[in-house]
N, C-alpha and C positions, 0 to 999 in steps of 0.2 A: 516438029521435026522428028522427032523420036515417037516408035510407037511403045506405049507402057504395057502393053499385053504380050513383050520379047523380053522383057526381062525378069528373068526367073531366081530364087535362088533355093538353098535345098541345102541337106547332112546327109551324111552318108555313115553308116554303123562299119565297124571291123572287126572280125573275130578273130581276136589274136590267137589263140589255141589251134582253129581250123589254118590260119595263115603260117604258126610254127611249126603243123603237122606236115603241113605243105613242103614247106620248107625243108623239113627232113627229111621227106618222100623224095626230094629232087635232090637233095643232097646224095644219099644212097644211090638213088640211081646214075649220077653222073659219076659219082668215084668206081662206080660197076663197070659204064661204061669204060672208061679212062684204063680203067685196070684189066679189061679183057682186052682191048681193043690196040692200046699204044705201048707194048712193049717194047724197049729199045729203041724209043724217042728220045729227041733233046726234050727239056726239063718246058721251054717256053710251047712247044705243041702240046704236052701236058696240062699247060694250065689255060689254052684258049676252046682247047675241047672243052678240060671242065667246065669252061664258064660258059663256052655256048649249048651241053648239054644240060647244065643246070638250069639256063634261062629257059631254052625250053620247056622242060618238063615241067619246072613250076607253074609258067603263064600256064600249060595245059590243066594242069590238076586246080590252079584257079579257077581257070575258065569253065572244066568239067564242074568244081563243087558248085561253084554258081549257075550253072547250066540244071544241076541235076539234085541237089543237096537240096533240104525244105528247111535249111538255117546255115544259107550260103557265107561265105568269109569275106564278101564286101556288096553292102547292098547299098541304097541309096533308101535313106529310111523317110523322107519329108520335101516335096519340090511345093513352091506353093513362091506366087507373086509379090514379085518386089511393086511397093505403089514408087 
């Protein structure tokens, strides 16, 4: 029933420093954003920009270190078959 050459399993490494640089990098940039951009907003537009400008920037600068970095901040270090 089951084919055994579908089941894989695997680790994955995380570099928490590249991940909290990240982190700051997006941080910065969404309070820039938020701060140039929504003067004289209610207080709840303030905080759904920040959190969608944060999200994005991070997933980006993730995506870029692993795209482009030669000691990315989430790899997959080991895949190798389940018997």
């Amino acid at each position: 029933m089951h084919d055994d050459g579908l089941r894989y399993a695997g680790y994955f490494a995380l570099d928490v420093r590249l991940l909290a640089t990240c982190m700051v990098f997006a941080l910065a940039v969404a309070t820039l954003a938020v701060a140039l951009r929504l003067r004289g907003r209610r207080w709840d537009e303030h905080i759904v920009a920040f959190l969608a400008v944060f999200s994005v920037s991070f997933l980006l600068t993730v995506g870029l270190t692993n795209l482009l970095a030669a000691h990315p901040a989430l790899r997959v270090e080991s895949l190798f078959p389940v018997p």
